[in-house]
ZAMARGU-4260 file (C-alpha; in steps of 0.2 Angstrom, whole numbers, plus 5000, padded with zeros to 4 digits):
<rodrens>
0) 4227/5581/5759 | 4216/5594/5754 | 4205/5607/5769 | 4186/5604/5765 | 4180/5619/5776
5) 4187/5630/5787 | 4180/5643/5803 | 4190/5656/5810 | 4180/5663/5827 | 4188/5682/5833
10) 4205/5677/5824 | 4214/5695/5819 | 4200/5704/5818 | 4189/5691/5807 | 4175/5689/5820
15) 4167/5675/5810 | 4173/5669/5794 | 4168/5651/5786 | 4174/5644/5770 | 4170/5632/5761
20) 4184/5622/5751 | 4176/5607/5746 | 4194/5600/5744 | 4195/5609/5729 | 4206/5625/5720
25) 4200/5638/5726 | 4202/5658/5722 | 4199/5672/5736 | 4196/5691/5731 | 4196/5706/5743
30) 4203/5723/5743 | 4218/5726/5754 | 4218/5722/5771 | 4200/5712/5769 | 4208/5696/5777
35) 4215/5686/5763 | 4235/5684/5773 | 4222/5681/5788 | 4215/5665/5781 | 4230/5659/5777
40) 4239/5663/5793 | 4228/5653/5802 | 4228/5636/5793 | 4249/5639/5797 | 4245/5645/5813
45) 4234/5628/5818 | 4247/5619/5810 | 4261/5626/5818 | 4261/5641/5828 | 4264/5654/5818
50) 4259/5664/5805 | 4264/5660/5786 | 4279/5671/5788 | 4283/5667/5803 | 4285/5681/5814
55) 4289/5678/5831 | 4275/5681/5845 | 4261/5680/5832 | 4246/5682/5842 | 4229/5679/5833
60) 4218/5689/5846 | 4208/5704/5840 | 4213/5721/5840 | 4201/5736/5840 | 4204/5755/5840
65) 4208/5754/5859 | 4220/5742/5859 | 4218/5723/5862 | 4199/5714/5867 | 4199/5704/5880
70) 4188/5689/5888 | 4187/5682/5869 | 4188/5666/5863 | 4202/5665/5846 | 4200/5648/5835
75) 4203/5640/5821 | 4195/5623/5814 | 4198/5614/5799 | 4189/5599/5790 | 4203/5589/5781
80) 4202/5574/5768 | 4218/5564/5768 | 4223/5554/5755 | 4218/5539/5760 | 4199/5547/5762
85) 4196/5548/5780 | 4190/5565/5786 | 4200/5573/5798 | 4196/5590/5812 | 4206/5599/5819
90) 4201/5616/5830 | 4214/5624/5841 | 4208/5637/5855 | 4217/5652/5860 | 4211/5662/5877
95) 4213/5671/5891 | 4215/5664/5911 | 4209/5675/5926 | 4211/5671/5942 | 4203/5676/5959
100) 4215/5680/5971 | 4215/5682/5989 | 4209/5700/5995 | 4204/5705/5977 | 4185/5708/5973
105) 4188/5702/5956 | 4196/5689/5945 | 4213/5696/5936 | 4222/5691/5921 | 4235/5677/5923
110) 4241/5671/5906 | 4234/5664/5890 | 4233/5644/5887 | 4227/5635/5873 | 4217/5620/5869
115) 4217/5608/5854 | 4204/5595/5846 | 4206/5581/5835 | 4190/5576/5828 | 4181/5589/5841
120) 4186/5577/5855 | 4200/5588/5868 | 4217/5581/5867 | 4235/5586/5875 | 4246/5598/5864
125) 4256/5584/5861 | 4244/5573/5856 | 4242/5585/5845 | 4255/5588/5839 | 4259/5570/5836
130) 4244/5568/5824 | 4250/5581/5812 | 4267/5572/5812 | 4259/5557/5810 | 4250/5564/5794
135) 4263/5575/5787 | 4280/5572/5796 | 4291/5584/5806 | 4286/5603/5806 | 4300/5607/5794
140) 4289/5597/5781 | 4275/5604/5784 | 4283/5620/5780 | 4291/5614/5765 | 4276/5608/5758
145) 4264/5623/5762 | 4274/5639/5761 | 4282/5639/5740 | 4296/5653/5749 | 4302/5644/5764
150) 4311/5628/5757 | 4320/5642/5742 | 4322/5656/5753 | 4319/5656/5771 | 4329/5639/5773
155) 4347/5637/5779 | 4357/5634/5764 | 4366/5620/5773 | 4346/5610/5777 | 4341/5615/5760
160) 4354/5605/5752 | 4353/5591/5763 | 4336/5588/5759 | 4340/5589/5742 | 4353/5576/5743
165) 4341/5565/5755 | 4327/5565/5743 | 4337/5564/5723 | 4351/5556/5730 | 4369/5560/5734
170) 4385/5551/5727 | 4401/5545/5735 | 4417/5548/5730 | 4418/5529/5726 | 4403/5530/5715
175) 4412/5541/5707 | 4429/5533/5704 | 4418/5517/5698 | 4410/5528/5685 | 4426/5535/5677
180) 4442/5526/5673 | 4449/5539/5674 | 4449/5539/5692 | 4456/5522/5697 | 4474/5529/5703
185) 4466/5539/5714 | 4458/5526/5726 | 4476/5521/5731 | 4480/5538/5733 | 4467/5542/5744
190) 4471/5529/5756 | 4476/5534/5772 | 4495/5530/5777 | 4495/5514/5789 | 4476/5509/5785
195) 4470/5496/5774 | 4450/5502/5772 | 4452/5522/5777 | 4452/5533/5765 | 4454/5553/5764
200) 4440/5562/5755 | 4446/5573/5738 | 4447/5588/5748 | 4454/5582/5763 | 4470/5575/5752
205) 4469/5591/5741 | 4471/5604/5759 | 4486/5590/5761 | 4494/5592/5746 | 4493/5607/5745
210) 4502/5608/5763 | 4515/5596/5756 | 4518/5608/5740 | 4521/5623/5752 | 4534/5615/5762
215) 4542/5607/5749 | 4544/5623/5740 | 4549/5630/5753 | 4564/5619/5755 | 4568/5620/5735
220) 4569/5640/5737 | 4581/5638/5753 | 4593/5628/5743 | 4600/5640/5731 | 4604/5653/5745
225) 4612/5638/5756 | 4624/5631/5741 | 4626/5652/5738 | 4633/5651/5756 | 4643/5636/5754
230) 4649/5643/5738 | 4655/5660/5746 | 4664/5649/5759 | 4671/5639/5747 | 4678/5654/5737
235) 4686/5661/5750 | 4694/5645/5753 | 4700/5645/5737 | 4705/5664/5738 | 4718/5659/5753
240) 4726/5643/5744 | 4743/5646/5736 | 4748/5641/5719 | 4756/5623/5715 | 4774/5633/5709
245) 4773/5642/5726 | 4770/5624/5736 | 4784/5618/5725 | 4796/5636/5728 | 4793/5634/5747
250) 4797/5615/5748 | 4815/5620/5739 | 4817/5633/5749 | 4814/5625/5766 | 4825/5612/5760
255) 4838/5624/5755 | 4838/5632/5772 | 4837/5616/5781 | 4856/5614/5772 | 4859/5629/5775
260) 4856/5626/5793 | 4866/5609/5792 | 4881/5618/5788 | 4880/5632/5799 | 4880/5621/5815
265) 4895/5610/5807 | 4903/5629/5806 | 4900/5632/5823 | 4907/5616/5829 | 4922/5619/5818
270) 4923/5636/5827 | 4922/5628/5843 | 4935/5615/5839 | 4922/5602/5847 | 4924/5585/5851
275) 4915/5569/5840 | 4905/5569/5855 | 4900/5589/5854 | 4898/5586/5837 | 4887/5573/5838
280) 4875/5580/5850 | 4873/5595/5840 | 4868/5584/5825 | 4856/5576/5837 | 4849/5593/5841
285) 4846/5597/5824 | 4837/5582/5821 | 4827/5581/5836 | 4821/5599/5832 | 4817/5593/5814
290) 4806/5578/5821 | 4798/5594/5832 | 4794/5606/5816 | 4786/5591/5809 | 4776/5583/5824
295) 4769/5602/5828 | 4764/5602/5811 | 4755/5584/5808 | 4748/5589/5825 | 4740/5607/5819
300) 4735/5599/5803 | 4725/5585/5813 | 4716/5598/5823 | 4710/5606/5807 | 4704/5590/5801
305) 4695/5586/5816 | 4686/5600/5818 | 4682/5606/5800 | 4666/5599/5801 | 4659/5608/5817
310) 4665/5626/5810 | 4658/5622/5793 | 4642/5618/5802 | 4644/5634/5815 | 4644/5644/5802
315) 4629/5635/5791 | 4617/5639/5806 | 4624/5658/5811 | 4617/5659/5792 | 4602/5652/5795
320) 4598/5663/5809 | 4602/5679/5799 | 4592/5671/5785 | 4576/5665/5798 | 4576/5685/5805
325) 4577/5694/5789 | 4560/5683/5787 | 4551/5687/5801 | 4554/5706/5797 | 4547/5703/5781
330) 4532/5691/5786 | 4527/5704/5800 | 4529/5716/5789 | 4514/5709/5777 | 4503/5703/5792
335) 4503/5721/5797 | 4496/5727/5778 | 4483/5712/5779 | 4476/5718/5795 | 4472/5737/5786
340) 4466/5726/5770 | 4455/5715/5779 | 4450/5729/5791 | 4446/5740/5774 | 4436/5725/5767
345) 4425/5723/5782 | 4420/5740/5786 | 4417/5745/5767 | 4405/5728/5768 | 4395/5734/5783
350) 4392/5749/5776 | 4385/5740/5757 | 4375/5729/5768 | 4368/5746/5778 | 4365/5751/5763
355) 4355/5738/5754 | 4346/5734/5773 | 4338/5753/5770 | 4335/5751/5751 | 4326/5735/5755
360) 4316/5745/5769 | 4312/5760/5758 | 4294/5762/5757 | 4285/5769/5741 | 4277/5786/5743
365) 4257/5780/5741 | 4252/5800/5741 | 4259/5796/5722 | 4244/5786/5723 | 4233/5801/5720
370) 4232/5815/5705 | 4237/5831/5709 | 4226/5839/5699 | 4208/5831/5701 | 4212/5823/5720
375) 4205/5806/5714 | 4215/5790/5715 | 4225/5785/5700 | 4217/5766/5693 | 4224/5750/5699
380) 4234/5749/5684 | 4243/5768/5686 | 4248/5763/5703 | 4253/5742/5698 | 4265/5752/5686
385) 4272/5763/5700 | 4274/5750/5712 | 4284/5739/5700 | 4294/5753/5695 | 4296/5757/5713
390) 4302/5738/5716 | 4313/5736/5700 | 4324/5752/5705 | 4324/5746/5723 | 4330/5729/5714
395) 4343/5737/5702 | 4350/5748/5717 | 4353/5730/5727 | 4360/5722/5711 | 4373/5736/5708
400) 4377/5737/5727 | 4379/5718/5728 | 4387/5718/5712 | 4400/5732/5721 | 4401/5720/5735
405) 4404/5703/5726 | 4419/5713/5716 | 4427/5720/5731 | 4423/5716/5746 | 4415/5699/5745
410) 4413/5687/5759 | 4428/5676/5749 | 4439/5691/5744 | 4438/5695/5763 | 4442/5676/5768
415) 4455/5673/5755 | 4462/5687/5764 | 4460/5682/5781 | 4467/5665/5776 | 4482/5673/5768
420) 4484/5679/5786 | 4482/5665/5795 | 4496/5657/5783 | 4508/5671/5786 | 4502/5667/5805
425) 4507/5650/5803 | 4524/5655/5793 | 4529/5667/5807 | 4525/5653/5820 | 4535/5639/5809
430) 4551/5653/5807 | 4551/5658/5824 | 4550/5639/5827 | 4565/5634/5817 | 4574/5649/5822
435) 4575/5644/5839 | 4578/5626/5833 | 4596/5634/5825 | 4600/5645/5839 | 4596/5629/5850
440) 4607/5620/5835 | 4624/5635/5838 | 4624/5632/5855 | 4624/5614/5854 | 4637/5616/5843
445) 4648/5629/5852 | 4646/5618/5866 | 4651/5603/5857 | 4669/5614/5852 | 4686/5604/5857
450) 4699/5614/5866 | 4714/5608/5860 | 4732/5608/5869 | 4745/5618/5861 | 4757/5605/5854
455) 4769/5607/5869 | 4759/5602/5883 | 4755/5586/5871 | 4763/5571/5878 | 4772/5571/5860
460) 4778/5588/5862 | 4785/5588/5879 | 4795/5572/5877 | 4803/5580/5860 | 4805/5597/5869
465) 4812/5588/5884 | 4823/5578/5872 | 4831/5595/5864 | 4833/5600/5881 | 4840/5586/5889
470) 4853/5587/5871 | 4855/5606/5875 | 4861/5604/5890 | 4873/5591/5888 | 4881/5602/5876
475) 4880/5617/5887 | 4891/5606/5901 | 4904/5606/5888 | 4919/5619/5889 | 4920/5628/5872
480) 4930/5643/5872 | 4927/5651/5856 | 4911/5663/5855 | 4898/5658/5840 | 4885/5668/5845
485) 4884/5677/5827 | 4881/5658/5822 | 4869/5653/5832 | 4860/5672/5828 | 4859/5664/5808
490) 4855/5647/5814 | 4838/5653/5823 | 4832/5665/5809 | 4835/5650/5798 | 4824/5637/5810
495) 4812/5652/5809 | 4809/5655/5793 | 4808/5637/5792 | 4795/5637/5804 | 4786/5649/5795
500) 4787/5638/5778 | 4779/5622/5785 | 4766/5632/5794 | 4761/5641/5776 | 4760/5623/5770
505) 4750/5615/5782 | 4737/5629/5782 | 4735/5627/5764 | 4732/5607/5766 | 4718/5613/5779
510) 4711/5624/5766 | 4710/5609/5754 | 4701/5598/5765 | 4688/5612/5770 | 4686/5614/5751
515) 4682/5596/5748 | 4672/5596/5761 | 4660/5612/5756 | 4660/5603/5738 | 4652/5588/5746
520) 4638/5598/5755 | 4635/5605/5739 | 4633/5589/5730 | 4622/5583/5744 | 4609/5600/5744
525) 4610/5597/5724 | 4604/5581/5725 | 4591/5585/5738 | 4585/5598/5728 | 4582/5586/5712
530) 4574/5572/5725 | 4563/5588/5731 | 4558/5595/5713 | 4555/5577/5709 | 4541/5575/5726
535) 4534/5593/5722 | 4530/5586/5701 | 4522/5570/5709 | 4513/5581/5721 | 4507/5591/5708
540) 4499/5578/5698 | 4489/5568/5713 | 4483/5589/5716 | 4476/5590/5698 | 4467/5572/5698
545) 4459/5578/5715 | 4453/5594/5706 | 4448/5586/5692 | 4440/5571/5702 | 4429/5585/5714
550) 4425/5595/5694 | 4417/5578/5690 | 4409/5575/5707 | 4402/5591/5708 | 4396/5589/5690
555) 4387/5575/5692 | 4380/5580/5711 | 4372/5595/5704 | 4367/5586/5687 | 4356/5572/5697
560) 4348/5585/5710 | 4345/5596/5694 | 4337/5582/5682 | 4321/5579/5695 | 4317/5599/5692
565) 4308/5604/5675 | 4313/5624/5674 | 4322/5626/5691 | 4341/5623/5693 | 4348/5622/5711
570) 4369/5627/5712 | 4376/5615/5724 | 4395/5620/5723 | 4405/5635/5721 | 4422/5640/5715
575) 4434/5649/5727 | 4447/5661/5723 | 4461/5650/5729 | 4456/5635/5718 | 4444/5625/5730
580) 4427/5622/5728 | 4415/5627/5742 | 4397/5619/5747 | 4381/5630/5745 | 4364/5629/5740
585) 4355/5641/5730 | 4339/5640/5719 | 4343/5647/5702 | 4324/5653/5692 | 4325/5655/5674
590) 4320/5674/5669 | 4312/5680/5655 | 4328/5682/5644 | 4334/5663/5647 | 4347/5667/5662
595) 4348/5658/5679 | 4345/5670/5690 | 4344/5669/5709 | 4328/5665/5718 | 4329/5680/5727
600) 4334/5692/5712 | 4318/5684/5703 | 4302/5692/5697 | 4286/5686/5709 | 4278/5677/5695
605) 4294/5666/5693 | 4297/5665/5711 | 4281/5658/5715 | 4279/5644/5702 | 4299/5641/5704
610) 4293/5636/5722 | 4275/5629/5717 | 4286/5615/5708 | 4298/5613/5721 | 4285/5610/5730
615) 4275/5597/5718 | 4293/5588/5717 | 4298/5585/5734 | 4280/5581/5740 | 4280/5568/5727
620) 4295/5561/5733 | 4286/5561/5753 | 4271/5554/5747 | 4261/5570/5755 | 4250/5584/5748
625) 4247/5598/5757 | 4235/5614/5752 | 4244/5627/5747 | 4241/5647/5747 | 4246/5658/5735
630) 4249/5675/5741 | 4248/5689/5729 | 4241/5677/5717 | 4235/5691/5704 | 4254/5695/5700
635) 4255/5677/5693 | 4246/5676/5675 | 4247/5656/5676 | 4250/5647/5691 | 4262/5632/5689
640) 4251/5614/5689 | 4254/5604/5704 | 4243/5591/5711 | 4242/5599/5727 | 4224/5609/5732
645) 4230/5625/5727 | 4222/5641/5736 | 4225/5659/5727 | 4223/5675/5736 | 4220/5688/5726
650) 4218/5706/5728 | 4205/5715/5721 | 4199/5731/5722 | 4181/5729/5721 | 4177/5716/5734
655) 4178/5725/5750 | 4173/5709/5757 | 4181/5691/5753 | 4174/5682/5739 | 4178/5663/5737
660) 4178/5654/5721 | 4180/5635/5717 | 4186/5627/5706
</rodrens>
């Protein structure tokens, strides 16, 4: 498409300006503020609404010293060849309504309105608008295609590179894998748990991983504090066991005294001059009261053995809990310093980008324009020179002040912190959680506690007590006349001391099984801890084939988009600090040195032909042509060649009035 002629009637300020294109390049000269932006805001401005750079509440009515004219009529018409050779106008109408109303003499203003033609014929807006779509596409095309800063620059980065992907083509993460053998693994990988055709993405499987990694070294660290624990129990196990000679000293000596005992009691029958009968039921005493001393003990033995398990376990969770609260102390404790970091970050940000927001609105001081001396204005080249100077410091104080930014208080460093925070967020959550899960765990367990009987209310110990009582007193009915109390003293220390022995024994045998059992939790977290370290490896490796897998992808994504450009580079990923890659979009200009630099950092001349073949190569791909206007054309020394009608404003000095050349 290229614009044959165009008329602008009382359009800002230009009263009545014609131009004729002829469809060809076209150069326009004029001084400062002559109505070079003006020509071009108007072809936007008929195109879509606003001026070419799209300020909002553009109005194109005429201004004069007292303020805005009135009961004008502001328009703008274009004579357009399309491409396939028809001749297309176009003329939008911008005015004034008044009104009469009731008990006013004259008519007042009621609003503006607008009317549009295709062809001079009056059509509805969207009619309109509907034949320019029809021609060119959606408005965002239209700006794409006629504006060489809005695709680069005043898109969103997220649109930008979706165009980009749209028109050179975007790759799957199965194209991918096809491409590189190297790959083939990670397809089953990938695959979704329960699905047979659902699949994760390499990032989405990555953030898993990662996930997985985290609280499966979380476990692996737990584990050398548990068997700690388990160890310490264990020791002091060991620390209240009595040595093999001292098991076998006890066992003579409880034997000894059991003799003893034997021949004490056949003494005090003796001394009693008893009959066989007496003696007899004192021997039955004796033995009932050893089958006692032995019952009480098998019995005290089986309570330790039956409840070995739940101690060993009470204790393993009140440990837990001390461990679980010293963490929380800790994790507050580093939520509370990330808060003043982050705080920190943000503030000394807003105050960088105050900073650059004022540098970037600083305004040279034009009365530098004139000599001080003879009063007379400096030539065009004195003041070009100033003006660049002016922008190239305004530029380096940006640069050092984004540089200051990016270094330490970046958007990144600032989310790497906040994420850091949510973690230790999440931490607290999942400690508080699994404290309360072992605090719900202890009381369980306390609950789950046997009360066992003391041996005598057992149905075992009263019938044997009831047995050495029925024995006792049978004795007692007999009639002895000779006192053996002294014996019967000696007797019962004996029977205690005994006592004493078999209870220092079966303690020890309750102290061997709690060992063995502490040494078969041991093996068990010692196992675990091998079958974890064994998931964190494998984990490991799928994480670096999905980190090298998205290197390759976002290698060869950027290398397709790139290969359709001649001198322009567009960076479609970035690298984060905590290893990830992130999306952006940013148009990367070569300077005069050979760096990439961004688009925004770039001198005007590289700026305008970086978007001149942005602009020749998505066109292309669209099949469309648009005119295009070069603003400040004179800082470029040559122009970019596209195919598009190209239309350079120029200032100039000398003509005070616009001057159109073709060709």
């Amino acid at each position: 498409m290229q614009i044959l002629k165009m008329n602008l009637l009382n359009f800002q300020g230009m009263k009545d300006l014609e131009i004729d294109f002829n469809g060809e390049n076209t150069n326009i000269f004029g001084d400062n503020a002559t109505g070079k932006t003006t020509v071009y805001n108007a072809f936007t401005w008929l195109l879509y609404d606003k001026d070419s750079v799209g300020s909002k509440n553009f109005t194109p009515k005429t201004y004069d010293v007292d303020g805005e004219m009135h009961n004008l009529e502001h328009s703008v018409s274009v004579l357009l060849k399309l491409d396939s050779g028809r001749i297309l106008g176009l003329k939008k109408v911008y005015k004034e309504v008044y009104k009469k109303t009731r008990g006013k003499a004259q008519k007042e203003f009621s609003t503006h309105t607008s009317d549009y033609f295709v062809d001079d014929v009056p059509v509805k807006q969207k009619d309109f608008n509907s034949e320019i779509e029809n021609l060119i596409g959606d408005i965002d095309k239209v700006k794409i295609l006629s504006d060489y800063l809005y695709f680069p620059e005043k898109m969103g980065w997220k649109e930008r590179r979706k165009v980009l992907l749209e028109v050179c083509g975007d790759l799957s993460d199965f194209d991918i894998m096809d491409r590189n053998p190297e790959f083939k693994e990670l397809k089953k990988i990938l695959l979704m748990d329960g699905t047979e055709d659902q699949y994760h993405t390499a990032d989405e499987y990555a953030a898993i991983l990662k996930e997985k990694m985290s609280t499966v070294n979380k476990e692996i660290k737990s584990i050398p504090d548990r068997i700690s624990e388990l160890d310490s129990l264990k020791q002091d196990c060991i620390e209240k066991l009595i040595s093999e000679e001292e098991i076998n000293q006890l066992n003579s000596l409880k034997e000894s005294l059991l003799t003893e005992t034997q021949a004490l009691i056949q003494e005090k029958e003796l001394a009693k001059t008893e009959s066989g009968q007496a003696l007899n039921l004192k021997t039955k005493i004796s033995e009932s009261k050893s089958k006692l001393y032995d019952a009480e003990a098998a019995y005290k033995n089986w309570i330790a053995e039956d409840s070995k398990e739940l101690n060993a376990d009470i204790l393993s969770v009140n440990k837990n809990i001390n461990q679980f609260n010293n963490a929380l102390v800790k994790i507050e404790g580093e939520i509370e310093i990330l808060k003043i970091q982050i705080n920190n970050k943000r503030e000394q940000r807003d105050n960088l980008v105050s900073e650059v927001k004022e540098i970037k609105a600083s305004k040279r001081d034009i009365s530098s324009d004139v000599c001080p001396t003879c009063g007379r204005a400096l030539e065009f080249e004195q003041i070009e020179e100033a003006r660049r100077i002016f922008e190239e410091n305004k530029l380096a104080k940006i640069a050092k002040l984004t540089a200051k930014g990016q270094a330490e208080c970046s958007k990144d460093l600032i989310k790497a912190l906040e994420d850091k925070l949510s973690e230790l967020y999440v931490e607290q959550k999942a400690s508080n959680e699994k404290l309360e899960e072992e605090k719900i765990k202890l009381l369980v367990l306390t609950e789950n506690r046997k009360e066992y009987p003391e041996f005598k209310e057992t149905e075992e110990g009263m019938n044997l007590y009831a047995e050495i009582a029925d024995f006792q007193k049978q004795l007692e009915s007999e009639n002895f006349t000779n006192d053996t109390s002294e014996i019967d003293e000696k007797i019962e220390a004996i029977e205690s001391e005994i006592e004493s022995i078999r209870q220092k024994l079966a303690d020890n045998t309750a102290m061997l099984q709690q060992i063995e059992h502490v040494e078969k939790k041991i093996n068990e977290l010692t196992r675990n801890e091998r079958k974890l370290a064994d998931s964190y490896e494998e984990y490991e490796g799928e994480l670096a084939l999905c980190h090298d897998f998205i290197r390759v992808k976002t290698s060869s994504i950027t290398e397709g988009i790139n290969k359709h450009f001649k001198s322009i580079n567009f960076k479609l990923f970035e690298n984060q600090i905590n290893g990830g890659i992130n999306e952006i979009c940013t148009a990367l200009v070569p300077s005069p040195t050979g760096a990439m630099v961004k688009f925004e950092n770039a001198n005007n001349a590289s700026r305008i032909n970086a978007g001149l073949e942005i602009i020749d190569v998505l066109g292309k791909a669209w099949g469309i042509e648009l005119p295009v206007f070069v603003d400040n054309a004179e800082s470029v020394t040559k122009l970019s060649e596209i195919s598009n009608q190209v239309i350079r404003l120029v200032v100039s000095e000398n003509d005070k009035k616009l001057r159109v050349e073709r060709g």
